[in-house]
gemmi code that builds the backbone of each chain (N, CA, C; Angstrom):
import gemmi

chains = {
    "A": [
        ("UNK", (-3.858, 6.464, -5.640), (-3.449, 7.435, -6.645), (-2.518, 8.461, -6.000)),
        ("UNK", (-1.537, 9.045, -6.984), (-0.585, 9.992, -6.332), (-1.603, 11.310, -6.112)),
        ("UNK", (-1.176, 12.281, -5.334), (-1.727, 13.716, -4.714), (-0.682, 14.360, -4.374)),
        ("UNK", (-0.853, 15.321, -4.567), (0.403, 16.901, -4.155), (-0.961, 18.041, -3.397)),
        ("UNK", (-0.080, 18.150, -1.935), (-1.189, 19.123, -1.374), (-0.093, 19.954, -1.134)),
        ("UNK", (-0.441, 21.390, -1.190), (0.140, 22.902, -0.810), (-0.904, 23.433, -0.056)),
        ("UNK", (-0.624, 23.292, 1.018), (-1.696, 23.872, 1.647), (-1.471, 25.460, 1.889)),
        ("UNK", (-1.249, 26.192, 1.718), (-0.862, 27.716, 1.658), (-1.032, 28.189, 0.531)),
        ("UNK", (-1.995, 28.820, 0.083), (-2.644, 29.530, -1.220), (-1.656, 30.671, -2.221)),
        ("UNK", (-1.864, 31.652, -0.669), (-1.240, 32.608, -0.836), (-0.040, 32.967, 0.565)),
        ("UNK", (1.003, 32.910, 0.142), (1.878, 33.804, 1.413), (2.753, 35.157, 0.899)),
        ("UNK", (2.846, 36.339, 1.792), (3.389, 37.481, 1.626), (4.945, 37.148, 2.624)),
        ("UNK", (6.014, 38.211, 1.940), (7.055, 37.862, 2.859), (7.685, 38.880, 2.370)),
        ("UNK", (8.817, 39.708, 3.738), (9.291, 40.519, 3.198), (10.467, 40.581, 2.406)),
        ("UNK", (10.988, 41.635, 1.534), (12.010, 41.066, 0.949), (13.027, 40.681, 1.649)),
        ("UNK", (14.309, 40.078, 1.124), (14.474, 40.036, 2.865), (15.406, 38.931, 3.164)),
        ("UNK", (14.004, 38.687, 3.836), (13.233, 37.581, 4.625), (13.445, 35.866, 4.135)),
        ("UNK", (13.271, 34.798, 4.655), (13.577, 33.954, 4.501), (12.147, 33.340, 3.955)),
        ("UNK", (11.954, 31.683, 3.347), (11.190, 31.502, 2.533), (10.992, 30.196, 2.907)),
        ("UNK", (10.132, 29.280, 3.447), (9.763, 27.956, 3.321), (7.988, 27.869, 2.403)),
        ("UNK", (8.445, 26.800, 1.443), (6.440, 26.679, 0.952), (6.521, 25.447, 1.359)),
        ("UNK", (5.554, 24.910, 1.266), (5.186, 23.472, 2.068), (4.487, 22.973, 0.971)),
        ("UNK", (5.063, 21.800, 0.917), (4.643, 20.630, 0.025), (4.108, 19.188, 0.362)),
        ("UNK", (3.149, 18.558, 0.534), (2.913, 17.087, 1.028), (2.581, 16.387, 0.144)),
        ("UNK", (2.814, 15.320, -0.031), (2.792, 14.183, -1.035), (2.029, 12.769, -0.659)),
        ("UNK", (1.090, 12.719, -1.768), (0.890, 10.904, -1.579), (1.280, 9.858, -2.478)),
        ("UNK", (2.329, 9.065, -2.105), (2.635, 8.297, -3.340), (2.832, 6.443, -2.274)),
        ("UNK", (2.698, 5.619, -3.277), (2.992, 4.431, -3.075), (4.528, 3.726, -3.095)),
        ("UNK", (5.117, 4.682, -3.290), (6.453, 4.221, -3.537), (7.678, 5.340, -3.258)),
        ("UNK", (8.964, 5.141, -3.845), (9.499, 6.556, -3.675), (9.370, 7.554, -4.725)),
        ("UNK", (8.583, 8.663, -4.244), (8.448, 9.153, -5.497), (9.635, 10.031, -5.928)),
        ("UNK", (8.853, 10.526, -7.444), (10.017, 11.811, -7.653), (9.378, 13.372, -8.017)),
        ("UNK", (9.855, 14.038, -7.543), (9.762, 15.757, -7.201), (10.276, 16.607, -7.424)),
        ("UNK", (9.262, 17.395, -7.793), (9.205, 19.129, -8.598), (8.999, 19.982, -8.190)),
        ("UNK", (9.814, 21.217, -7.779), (9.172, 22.486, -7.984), (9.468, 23.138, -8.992)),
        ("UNK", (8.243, 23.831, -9.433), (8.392, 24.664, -10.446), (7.955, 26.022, -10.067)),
        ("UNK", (7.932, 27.395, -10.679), (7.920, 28.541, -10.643), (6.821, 29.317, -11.903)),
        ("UNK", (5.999, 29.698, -11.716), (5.385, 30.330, -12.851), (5.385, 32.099, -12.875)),
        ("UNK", (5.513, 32.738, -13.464), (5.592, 34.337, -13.573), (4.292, 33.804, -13.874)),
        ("UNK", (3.535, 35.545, -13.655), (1.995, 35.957, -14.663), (1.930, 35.849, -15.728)),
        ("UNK", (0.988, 34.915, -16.471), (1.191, 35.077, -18.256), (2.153, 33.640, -19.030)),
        ("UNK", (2.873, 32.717, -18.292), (3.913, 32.920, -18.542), (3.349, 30.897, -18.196)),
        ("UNK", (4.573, 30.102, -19.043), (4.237, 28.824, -18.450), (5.519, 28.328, -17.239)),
        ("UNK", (5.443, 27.255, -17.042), (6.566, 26.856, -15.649), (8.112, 27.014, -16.186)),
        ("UNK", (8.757, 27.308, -15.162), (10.100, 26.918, -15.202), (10.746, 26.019, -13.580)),
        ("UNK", (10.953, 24.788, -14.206), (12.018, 24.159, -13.303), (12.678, 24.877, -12.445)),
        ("UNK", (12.313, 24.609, -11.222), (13.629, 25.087, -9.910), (14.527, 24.069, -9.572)),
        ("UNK", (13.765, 22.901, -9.358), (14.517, 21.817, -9.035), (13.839, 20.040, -9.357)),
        ("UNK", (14.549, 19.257, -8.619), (14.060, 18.055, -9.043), (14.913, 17.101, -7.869)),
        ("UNK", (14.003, 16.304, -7.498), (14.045, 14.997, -6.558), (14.218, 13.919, -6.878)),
        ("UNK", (15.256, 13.314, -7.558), (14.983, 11.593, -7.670), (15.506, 10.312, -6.654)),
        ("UNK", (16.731, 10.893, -6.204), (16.880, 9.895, -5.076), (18.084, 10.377, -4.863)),
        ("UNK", (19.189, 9.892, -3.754), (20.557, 10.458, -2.880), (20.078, 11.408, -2.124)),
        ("UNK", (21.256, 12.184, -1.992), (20.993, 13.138, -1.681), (19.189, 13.779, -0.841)),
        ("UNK", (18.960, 13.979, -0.073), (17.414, 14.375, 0.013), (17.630, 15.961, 0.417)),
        ("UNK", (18.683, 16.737, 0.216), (18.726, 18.154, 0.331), (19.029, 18.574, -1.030)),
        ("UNK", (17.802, 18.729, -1.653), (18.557, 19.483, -3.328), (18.408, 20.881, -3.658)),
        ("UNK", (19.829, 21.312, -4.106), (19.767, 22.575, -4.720), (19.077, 22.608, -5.895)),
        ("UNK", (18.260, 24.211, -6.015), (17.707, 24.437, -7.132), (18.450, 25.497, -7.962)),
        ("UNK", (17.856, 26.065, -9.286), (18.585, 27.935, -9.262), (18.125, 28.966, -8.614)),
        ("UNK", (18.061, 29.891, -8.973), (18.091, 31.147, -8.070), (17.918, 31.140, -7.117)),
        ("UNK", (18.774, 30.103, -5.953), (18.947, 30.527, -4.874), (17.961, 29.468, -3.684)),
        ("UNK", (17.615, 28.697, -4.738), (16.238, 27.681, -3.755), (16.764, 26.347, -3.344)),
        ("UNK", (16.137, 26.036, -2.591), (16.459, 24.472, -2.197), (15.214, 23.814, -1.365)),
        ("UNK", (15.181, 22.477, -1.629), (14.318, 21.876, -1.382), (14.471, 20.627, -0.542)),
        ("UNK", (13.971, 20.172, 0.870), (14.727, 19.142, 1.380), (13.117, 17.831, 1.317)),
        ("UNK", (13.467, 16.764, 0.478), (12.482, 15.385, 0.742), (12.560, 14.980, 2.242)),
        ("UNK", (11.801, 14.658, 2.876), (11.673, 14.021, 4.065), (10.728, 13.033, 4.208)),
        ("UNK", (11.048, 11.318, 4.045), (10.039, 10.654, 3.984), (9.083, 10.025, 4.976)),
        ("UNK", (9.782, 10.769, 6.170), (8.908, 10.175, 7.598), (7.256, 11.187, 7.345)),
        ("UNK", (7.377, 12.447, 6.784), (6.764, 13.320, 6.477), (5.803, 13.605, 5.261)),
        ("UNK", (6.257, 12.847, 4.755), (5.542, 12.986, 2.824), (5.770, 14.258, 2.865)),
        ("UNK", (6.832, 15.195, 2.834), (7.191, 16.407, 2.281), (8.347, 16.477, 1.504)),
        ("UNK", (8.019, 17.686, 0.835), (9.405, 18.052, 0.048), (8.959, 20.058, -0.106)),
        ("UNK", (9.288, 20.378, 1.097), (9.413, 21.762, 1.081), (10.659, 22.283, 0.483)),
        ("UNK", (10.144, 23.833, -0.070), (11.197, 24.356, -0.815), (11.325, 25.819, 0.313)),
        ("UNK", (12.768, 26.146, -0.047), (13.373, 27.141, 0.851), (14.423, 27.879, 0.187)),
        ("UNK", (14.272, 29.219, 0.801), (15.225, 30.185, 0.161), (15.956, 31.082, 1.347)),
        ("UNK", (16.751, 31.481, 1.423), (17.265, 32.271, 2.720), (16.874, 33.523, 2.748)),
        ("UNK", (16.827, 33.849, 1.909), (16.484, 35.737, 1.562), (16.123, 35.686, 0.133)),
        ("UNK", (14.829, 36.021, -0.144), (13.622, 36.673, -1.479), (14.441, 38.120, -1.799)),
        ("UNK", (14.408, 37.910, -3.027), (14.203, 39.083, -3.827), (12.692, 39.060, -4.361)),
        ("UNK", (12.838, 40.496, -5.064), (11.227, 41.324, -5.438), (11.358, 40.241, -6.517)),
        ("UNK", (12.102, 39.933, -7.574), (11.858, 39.086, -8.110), (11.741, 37.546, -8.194)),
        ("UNK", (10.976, 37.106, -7.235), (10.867, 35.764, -6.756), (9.253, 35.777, -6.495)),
        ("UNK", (8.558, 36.990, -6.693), (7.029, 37.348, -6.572), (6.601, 36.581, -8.045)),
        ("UNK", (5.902, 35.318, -7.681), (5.554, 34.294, -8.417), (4.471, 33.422, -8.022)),
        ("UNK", (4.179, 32.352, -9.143), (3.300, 31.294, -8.307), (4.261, 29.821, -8.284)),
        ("UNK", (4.101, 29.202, -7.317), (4.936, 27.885, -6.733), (4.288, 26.926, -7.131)),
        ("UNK", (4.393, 25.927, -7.405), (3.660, 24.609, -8.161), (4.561, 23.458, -7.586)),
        ("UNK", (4.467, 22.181, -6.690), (5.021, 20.978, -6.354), (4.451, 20.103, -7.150)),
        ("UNK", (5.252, 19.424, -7.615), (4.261, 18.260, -8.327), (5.326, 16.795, -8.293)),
        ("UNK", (4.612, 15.716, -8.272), (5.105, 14.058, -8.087), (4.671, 13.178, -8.952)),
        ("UNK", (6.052, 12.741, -9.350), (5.131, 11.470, -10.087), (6.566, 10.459, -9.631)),
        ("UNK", (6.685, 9.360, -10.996), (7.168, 8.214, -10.734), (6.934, 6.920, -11.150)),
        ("UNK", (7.541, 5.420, -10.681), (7.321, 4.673, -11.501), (6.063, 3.772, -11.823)),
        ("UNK", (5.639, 4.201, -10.558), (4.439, 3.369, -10.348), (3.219, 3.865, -11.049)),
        ("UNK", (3.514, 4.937, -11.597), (2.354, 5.376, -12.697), (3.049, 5.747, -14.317)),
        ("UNK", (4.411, 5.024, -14.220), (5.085, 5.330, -15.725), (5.629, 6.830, -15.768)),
        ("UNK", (6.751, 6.957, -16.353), (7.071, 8.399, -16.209), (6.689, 8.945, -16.912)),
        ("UNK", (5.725, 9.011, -17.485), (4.988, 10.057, -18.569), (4.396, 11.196, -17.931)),
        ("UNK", (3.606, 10.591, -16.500), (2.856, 11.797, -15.610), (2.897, 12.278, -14.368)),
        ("UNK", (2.904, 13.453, -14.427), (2.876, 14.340, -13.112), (1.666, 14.446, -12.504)),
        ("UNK", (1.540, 14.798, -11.185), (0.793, 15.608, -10.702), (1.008, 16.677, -10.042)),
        ("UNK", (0.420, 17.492, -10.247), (0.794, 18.748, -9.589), (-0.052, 19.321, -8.349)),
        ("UNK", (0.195, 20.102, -7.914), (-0.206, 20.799, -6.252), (-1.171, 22.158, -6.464)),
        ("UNK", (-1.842, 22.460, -6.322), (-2.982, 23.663, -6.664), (-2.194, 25.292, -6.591)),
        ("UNK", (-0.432, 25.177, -6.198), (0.178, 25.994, -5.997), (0.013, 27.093, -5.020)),
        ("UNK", (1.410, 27.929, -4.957), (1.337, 28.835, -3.473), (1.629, 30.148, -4.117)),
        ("UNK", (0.752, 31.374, -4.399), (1.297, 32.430, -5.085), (2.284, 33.208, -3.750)),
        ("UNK", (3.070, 33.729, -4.074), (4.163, 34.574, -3.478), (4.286, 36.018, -3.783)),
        ("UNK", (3.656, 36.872, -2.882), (3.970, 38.456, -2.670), (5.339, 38.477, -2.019)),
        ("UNK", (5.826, 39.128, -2.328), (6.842, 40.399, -1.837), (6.733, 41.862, -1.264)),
        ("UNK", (6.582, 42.102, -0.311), (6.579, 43.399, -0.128), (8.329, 43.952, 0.313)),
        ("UNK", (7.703, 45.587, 0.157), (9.467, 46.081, 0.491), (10.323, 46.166, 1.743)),
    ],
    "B": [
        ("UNK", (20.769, 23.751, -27.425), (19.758, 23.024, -26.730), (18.352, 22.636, -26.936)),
        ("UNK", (17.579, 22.105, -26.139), (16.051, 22.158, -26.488), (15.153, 23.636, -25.847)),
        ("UNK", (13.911, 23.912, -27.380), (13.421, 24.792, -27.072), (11.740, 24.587, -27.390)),
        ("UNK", (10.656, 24.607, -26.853), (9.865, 24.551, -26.848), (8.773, 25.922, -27.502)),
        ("UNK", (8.165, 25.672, -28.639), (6.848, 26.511, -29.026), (5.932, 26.217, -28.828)),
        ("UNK", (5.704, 27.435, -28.565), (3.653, 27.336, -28.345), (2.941, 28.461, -29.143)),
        ("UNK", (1.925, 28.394, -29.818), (1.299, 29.527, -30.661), (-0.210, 29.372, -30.974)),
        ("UNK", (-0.573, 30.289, -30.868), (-0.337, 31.729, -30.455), (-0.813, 31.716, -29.178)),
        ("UNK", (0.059, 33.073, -28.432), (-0.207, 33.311, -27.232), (-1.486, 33.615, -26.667)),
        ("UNK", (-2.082, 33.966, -27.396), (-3.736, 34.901, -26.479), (-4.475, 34.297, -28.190)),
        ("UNK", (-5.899, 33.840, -28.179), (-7.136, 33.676, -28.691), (-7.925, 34.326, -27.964)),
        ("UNK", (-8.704, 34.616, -29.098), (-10.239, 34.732, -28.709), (-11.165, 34.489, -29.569)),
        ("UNK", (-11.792, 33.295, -29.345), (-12.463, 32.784, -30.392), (-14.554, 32.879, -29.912)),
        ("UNK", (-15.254, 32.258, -30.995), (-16.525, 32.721, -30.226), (-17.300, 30.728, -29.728)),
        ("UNK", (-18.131, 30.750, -29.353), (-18.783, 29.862, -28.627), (-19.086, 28.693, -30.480)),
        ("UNK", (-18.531, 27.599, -30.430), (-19.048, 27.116, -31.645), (-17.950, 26.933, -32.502)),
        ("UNK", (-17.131, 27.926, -32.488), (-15.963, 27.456, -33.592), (-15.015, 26.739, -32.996)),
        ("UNK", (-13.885, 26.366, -33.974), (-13.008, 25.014, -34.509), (-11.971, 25.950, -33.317)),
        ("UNK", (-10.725, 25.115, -32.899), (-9.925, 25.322, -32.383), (-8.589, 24.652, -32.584)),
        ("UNK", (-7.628, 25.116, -33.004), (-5.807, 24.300, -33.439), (-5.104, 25.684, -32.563)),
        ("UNK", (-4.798, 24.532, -31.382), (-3.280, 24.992, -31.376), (-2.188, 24.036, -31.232)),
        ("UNK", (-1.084, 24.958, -31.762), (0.343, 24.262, -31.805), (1.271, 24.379, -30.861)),
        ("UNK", (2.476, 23.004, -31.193), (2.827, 23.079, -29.977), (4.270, 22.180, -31.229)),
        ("UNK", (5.624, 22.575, -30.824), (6.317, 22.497, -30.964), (7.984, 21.990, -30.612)),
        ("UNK", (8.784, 21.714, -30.509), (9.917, 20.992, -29.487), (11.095, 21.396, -31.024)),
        ("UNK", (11.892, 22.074, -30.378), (13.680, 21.795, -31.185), (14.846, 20.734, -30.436)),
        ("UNK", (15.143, 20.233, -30.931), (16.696, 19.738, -30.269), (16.599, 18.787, -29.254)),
        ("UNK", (15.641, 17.716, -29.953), (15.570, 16.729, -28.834), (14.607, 15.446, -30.339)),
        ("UNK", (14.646, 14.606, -29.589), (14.245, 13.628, -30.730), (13.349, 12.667, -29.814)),
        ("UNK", (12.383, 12.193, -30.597), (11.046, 11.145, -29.599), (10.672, 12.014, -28.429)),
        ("UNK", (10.632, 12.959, -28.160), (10.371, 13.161, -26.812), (8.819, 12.916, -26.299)),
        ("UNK", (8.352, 12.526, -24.871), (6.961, 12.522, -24.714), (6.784, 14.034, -24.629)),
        ("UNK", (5.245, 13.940, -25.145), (4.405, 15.518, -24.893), (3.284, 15.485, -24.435)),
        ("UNK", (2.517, 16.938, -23.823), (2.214, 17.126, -22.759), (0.972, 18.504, -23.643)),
        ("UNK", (-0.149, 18.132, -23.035), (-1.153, 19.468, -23.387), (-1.800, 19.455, -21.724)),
        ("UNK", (-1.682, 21.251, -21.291), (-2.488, 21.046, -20.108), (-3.117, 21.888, -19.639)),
        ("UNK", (-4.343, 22.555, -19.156), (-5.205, 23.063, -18.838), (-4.661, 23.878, -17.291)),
        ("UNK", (-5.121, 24.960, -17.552), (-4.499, 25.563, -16.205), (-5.737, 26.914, -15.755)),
        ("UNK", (-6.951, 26.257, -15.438), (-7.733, 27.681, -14.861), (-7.283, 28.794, -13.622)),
        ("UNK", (-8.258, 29.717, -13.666), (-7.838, 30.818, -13.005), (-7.932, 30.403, -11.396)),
        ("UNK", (-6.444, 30.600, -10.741), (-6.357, 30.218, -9.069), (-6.064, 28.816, -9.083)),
        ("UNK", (-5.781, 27.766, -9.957), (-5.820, 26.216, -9.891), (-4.733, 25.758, -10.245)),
        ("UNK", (-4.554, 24.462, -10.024), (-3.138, 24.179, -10.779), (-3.598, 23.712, -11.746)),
        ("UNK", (-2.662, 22.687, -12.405), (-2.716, 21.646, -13.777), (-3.107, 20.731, -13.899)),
        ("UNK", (-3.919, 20.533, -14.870), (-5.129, 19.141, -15.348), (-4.308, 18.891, -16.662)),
        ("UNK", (-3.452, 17.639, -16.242), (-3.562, 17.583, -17.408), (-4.563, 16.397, -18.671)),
        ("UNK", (-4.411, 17.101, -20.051), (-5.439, 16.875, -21.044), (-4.716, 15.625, -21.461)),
        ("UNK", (-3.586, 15.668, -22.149), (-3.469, 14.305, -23.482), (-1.902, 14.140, -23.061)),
        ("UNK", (-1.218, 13.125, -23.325), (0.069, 13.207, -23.404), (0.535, 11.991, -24.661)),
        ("UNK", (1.543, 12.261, -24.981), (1.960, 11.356, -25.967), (3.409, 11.068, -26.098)),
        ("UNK", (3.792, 9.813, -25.998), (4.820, 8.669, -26.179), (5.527, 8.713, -27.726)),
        ("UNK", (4.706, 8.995, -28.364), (5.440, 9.003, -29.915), (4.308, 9.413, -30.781)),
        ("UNK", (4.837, 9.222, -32.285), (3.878, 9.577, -33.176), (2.614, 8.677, -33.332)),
        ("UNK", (1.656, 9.864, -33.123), (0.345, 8.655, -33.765), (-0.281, 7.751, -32.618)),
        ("UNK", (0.872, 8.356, -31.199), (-0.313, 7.990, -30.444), (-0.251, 9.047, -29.158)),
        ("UNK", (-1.647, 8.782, -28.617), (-2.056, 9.755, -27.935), (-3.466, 9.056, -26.623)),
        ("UNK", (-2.456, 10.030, -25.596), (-3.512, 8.955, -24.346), (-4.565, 10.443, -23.962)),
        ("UNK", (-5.758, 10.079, -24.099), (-6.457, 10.990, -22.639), (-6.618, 10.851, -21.946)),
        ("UNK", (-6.810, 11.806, -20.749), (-6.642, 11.884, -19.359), (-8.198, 12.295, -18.803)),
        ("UNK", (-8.853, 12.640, -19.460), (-10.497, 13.245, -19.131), (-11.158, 13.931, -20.398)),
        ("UNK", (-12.259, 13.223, -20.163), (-13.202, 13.048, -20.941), (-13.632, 14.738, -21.427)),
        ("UNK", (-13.593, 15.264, -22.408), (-13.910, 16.555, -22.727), (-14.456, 16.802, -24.167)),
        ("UNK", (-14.814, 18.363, -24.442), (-14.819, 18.469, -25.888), (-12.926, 18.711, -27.076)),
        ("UNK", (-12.119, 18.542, -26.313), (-10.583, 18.812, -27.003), (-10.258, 17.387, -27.744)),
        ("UNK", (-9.377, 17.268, -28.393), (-8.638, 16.419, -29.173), (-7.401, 16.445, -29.227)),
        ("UNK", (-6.608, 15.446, -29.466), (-5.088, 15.549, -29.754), (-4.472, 15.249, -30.235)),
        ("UNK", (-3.528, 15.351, -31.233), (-2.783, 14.499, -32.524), (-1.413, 14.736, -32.350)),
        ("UNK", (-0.373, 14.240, -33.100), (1.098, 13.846, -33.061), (1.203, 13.466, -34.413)),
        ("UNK", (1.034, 14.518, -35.779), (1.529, 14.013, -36.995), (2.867, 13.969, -37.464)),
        ("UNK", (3.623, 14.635, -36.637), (5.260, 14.401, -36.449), (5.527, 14.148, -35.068)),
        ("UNK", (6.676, 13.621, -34.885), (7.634, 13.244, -33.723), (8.048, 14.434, -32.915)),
        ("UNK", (7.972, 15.663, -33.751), (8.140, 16.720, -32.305), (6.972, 18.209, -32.305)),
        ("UNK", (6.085, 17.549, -32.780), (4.568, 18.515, -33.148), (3.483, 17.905, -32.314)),
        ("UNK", (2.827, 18.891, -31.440), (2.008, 18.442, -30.939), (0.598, 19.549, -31.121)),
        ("UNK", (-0.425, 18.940, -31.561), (-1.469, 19.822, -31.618), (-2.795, 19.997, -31.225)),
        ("UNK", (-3.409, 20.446, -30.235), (-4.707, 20.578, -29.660), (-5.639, 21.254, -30.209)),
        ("UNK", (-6.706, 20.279, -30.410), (-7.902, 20.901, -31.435), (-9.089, 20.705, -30.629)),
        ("UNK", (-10.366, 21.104, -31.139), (-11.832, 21.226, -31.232), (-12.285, 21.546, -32.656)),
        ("UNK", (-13.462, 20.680, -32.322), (-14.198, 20.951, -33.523), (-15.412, 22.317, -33.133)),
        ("UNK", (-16.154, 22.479, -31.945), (-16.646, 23.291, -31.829), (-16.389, 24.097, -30.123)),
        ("UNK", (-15.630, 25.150, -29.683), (-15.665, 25.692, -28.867), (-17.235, 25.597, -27.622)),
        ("UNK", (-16.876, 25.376, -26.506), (-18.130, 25.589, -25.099), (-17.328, 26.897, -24.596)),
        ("UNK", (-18.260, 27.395, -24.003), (-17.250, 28.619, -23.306), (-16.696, 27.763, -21.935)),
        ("UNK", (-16.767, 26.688, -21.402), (-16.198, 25.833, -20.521), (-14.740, 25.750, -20.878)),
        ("UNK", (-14.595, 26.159, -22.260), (-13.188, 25.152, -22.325), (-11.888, 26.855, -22.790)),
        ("UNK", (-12.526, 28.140, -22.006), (-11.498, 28.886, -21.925), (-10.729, 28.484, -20.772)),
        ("UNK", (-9.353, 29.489, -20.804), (-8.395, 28.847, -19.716), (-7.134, 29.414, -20.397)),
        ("UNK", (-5.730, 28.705, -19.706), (-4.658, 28.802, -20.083), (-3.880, 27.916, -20.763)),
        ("UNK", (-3.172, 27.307, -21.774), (-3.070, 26.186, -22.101), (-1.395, 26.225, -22.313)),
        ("UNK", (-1.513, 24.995, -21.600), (0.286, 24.859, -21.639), (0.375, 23.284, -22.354)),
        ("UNK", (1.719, 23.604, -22.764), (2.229, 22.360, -23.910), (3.328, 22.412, -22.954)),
        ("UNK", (3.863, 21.205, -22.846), (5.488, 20.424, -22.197), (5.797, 19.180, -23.022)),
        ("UNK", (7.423, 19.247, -22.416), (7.671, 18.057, -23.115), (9.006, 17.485, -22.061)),
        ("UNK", (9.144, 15.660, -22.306), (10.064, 15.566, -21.318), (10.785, 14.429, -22.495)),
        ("UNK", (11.991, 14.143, -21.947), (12.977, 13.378, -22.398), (12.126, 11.515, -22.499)),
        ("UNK", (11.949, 11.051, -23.862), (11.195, 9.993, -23.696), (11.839, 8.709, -23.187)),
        ("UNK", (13.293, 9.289, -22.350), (13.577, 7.671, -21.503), (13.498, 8.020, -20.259)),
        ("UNK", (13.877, 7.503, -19.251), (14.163, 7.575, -17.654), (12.662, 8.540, -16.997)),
        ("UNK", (13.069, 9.227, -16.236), (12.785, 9.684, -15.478), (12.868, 11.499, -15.298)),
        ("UNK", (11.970, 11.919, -16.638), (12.775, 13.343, -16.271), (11.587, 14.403, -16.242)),
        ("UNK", (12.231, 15.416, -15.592), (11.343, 16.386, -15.508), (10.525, 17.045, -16.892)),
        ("UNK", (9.175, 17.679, -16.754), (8.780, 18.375, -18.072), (9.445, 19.597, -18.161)),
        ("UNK", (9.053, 20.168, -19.169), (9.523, 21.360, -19.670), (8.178, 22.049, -20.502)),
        ("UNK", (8.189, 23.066, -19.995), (6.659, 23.930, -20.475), (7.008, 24.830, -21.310)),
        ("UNK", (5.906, 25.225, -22.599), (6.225, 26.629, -22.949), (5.487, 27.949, -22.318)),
        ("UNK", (5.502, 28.929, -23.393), (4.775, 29.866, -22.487), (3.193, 29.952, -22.483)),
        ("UNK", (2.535, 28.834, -22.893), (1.092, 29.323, -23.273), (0.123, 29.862, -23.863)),
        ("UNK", (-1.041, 29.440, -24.428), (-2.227, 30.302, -24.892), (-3.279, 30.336, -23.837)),
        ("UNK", (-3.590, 31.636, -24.118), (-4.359, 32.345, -22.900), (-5.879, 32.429, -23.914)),
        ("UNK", (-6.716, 30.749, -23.836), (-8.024, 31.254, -24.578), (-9.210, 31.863, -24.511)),
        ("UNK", (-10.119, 32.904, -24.620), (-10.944, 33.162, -24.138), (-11.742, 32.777, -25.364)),
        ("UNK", (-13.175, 32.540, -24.500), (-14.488, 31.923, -25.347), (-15.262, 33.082, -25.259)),
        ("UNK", (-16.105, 33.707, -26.090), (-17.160, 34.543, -26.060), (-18.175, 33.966, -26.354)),
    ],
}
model = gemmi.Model(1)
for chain_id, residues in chains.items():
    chain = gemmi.Chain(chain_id)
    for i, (resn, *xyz) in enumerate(residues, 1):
        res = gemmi.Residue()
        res.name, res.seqid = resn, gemmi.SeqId(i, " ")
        for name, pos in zip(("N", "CA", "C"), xyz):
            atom = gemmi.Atom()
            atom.name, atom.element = name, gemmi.Element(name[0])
            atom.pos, atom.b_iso = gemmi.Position(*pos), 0.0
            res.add_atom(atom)
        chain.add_residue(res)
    model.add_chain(chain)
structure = gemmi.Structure()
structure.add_model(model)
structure.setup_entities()
């Protein structure tokens, strides 16, 4: 069965500051990959998406995410956080081998900002 | 473009009663949909998803339900509320060919008393 682990709950960072979350994946095949972004209150918004080429993908505001399959990762990265990037992070995989109807998602990484 | 509803934002209903919520899609046609459970500190479980009208898969065994009486309406019910089944509830929807990402709205935030 596919799995998305985030192992980092919570990380603080200054503004600033540069940004990696860590993402690991279990899939049977090549999968395909999500990060998404949640505010408080609020449901996901798309940062980016993984399907194949390329394995360095740009997201919006400023994110990017590189697949690495020796690794089962697909960490996401930012060079410098703004206050508004204080969110929760969600990776999630799916693909063909389970029909594209479903995701799974990662238990997510909430993100402080300090000044 | 496409825009996704969800309604209403915040319930509060009591232990025992009926439960409908809606869930909505503009500007897209067949799309699959998506009901999903999101507790406090956790990620996403998801509940039901659906391929088209009239049908509907579950994903885990619960007290919720799920229907598709139109092609871009999606609606999550109970007949009687557990206080187990407060939470956050998100509706998505993705493009029903290839390979594409979901798209979420903003949620109902239910609480059970």
């Amino acid at each position: 069965a596919q799995s998305v682990t985030q192992p980092d709950i919570h990380i603080t960072v200054s503004e600033g500051a540069s940004l990696e979350l860590r993402c690991n994946y279990s899939y049977g095949a090549t999968p395909y990959l999500f990060w998404y972004v949640q505010s408080p209150g609020q449901g996901l918004q798309l940062l980016l998406k993984y399907f194949s080429g390329d394995t360095l993908v740009q997201g919006i505001k400023g994110f990017e995410a590189e697949f690495k399959r020796s690794q089962s990762s697909f960490n996401l990265r930012k060079p410098s956080v703004h206050w508004s990037d204080a969110a929760e992070y969600f990776c999630a995989v799916g693909g063909p081998l389970f029909g594209n109807e479903k995701l799974t998602f990662g238990t997510g990484t909430r993100l402080t900002i300090i000044p | 473009s496409q825009t996704i509803h969800q309604w209403p934002a915040t319930l509060v209903q009591p232990v025992g009663s009926p439960l409908s919520l809606e869930c909505t899609v503009e500007g897209t046609s067949n799309p699959n949909l998506y009901w999903y459970r999101q507790a406090a500190g956790r990620g996403l479980q998801l509940l039901f998803y659906s391929v088209g009208i009239g049908q509907i898969s579950s994903e885990v065994p619960q007290n919720l339900s799920a229907s598709r009486p139109q092609d871009r309406q999606f609606i999550l019910s109970s007949k009687k509320l557990l206080l187990s089944d407060s939470g956050f509830y998100l509706c998505a929807w993705s493009e029903g060919r290839g390979h594409q990402p979901q798209h979420f709205g903003d949620g109902t935030r239910l609480s059970i008393l």
